[in-house]
C-alpha positions as CSV (number, residue, x, y, z in Angstrom):
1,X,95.1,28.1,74.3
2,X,94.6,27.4,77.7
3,X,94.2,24.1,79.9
4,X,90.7,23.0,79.2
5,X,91.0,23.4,75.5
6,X,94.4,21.3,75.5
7,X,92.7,19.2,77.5
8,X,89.6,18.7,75.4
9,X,91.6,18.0,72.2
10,X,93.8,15.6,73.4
11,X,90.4,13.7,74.7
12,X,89.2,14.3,71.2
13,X,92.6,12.6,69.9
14,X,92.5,9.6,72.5
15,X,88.8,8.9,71.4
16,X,89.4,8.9,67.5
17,X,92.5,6.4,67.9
18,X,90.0,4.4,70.2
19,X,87.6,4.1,67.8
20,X,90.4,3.1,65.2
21,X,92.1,0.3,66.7
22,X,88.5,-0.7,67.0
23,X,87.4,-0.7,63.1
24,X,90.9,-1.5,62.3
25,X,90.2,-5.1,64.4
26,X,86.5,-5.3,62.8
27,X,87.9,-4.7,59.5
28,X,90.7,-7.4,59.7
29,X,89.0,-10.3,61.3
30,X,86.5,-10.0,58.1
31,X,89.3,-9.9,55.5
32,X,91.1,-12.7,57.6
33,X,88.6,-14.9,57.5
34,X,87.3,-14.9,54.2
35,X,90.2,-14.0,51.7
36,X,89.2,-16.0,49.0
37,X,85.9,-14.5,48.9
38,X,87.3,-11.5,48.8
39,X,90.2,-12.1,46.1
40,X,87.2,-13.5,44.1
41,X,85.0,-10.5,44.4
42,X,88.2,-8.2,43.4
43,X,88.9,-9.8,40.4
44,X,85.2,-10.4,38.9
45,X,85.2,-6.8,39.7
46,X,88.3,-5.8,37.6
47,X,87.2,-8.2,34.7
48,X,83.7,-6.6,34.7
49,X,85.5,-2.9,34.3
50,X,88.0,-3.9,32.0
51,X,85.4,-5.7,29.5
52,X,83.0,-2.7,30.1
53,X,86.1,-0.6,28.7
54,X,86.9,-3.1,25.7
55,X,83.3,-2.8,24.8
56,X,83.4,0.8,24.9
57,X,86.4,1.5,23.0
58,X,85.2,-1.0,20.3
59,X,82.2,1.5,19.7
60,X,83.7,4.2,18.7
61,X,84.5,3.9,15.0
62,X,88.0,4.8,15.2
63,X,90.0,2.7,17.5
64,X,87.3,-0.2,16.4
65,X,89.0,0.2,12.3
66,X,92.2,1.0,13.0
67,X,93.8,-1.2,16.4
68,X,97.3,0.2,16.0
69,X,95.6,3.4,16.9
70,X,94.2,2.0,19.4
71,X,97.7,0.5,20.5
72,X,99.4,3.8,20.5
73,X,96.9,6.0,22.5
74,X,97.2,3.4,25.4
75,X,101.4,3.8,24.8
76,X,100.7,7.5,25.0
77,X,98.1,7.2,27.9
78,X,100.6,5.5,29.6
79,X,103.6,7.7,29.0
80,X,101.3,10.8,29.9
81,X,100.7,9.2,33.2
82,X,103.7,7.7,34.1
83,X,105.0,11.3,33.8
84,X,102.7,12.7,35.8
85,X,103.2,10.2,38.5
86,X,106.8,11.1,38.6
87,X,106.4,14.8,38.4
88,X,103.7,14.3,41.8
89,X,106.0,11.9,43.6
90,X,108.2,14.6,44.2
């Protein structure tokens, strides 16, 4: 590579940490101002999805006769995952 083009991308580089410091202060001075709006809106949002899931699992005929079932494919969900995480962590 020669001068200009080492040049260019470290203008390139200068400009994108520029721009984010600049979101990065945008972005805070919202969340500062208004956390409990925002802690509201979070967890309406996880209530909503995990009621949408309940309801959805109660429709299918299985897991809605038979709750141990239910009980044990959330262990084994769990286990699945929790294995996987490891296994990726690495």
């Amino acid at each position: 590579m020669n001068k200009e083009e080492l040049d260019l991308l470290k203008k390139v580089e200068e400009t994108t940490d520029e721009m984010n410091k600049y979101f990065r202060r945008k972005g805070k001075s919202v969340f500062n101002r208004y956390p409990l709006i925002f802690a509201l809106v979070v967890v309406v949002g996880a209530t909503l999805m995990s009621q949408g899931i309940k309801e959805l699992l109660f429709e299918i005929p299985f897991f809605n006769n038979s709750p141990f079932a239910m009980f044990l494919s959330g262990i084994l969900i769990l286990i699945i995952t929790g294995t996987l995480y490891k296994k990726l962590d690495k």
